[in-house]
N, C-alpha and C positions, 0 to 999 in steps of 0.2 A: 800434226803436220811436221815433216821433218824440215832442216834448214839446210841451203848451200853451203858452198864455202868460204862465203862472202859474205853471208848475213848475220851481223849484229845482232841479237836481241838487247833490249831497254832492263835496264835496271830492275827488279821486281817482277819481272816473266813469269808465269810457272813454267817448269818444263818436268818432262818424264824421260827418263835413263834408264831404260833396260826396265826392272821391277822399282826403281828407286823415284819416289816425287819431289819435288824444292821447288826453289827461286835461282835467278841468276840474280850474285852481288857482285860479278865484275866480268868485263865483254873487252876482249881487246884481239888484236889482230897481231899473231907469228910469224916470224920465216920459216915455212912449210921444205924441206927436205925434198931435192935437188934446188928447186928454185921457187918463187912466189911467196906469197903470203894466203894464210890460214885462219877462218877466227877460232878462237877458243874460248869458252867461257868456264867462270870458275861458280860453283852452284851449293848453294847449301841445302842438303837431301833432308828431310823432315820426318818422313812416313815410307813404308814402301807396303806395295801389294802384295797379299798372300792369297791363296786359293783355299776354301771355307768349303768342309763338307758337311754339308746340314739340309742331306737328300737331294737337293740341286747346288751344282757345283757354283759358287757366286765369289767372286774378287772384296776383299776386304780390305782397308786400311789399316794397319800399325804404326804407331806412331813410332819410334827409331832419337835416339841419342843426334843431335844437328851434328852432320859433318860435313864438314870442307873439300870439296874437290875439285882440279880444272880439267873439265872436258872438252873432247874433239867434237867441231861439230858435225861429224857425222853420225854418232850417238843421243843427240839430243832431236828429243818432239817435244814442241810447244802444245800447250793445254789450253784451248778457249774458254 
């Protein structure tokens, strides 16, 4: 589910970026460019998806070196 650009996520979220999966360990709110405010969250990526060809085409997990990044939230979906 994607998020506004007003919504907070909690500490410990999962979310997905693009091919990249994580957590969010820190949510705070910007001054967004002309005016208002924006949240951004800063996300540590764990794993990301690849695409597996093994006769039918199926989405795989790799695990990935943890990095640090703060994203817009118009790139971020949360993971139920």
């Amino acid at each position: 589910m994607k998020i506004q650009a007003h919504d907070l996520l909690s500490v410990g979220q999962a979310v997905r970026v693009g091919n990249r999966l994580g957590t969010v360990i820190k949510a705070e709110m910007k001054q967004a460019v002309p005016c208002g405010l924006i949240a951004v969250h800063t996300i540590e990526f764990t794993h990301r998806m690849a695409w597996k060809r093994t006769g039918m085409k199926t989405r795989a997990l790799e695990a990935i070196k943890p990095v640090k990044q703060s994203v817009n939230y118009a790139f971020i979906e949360t993971i139920n």
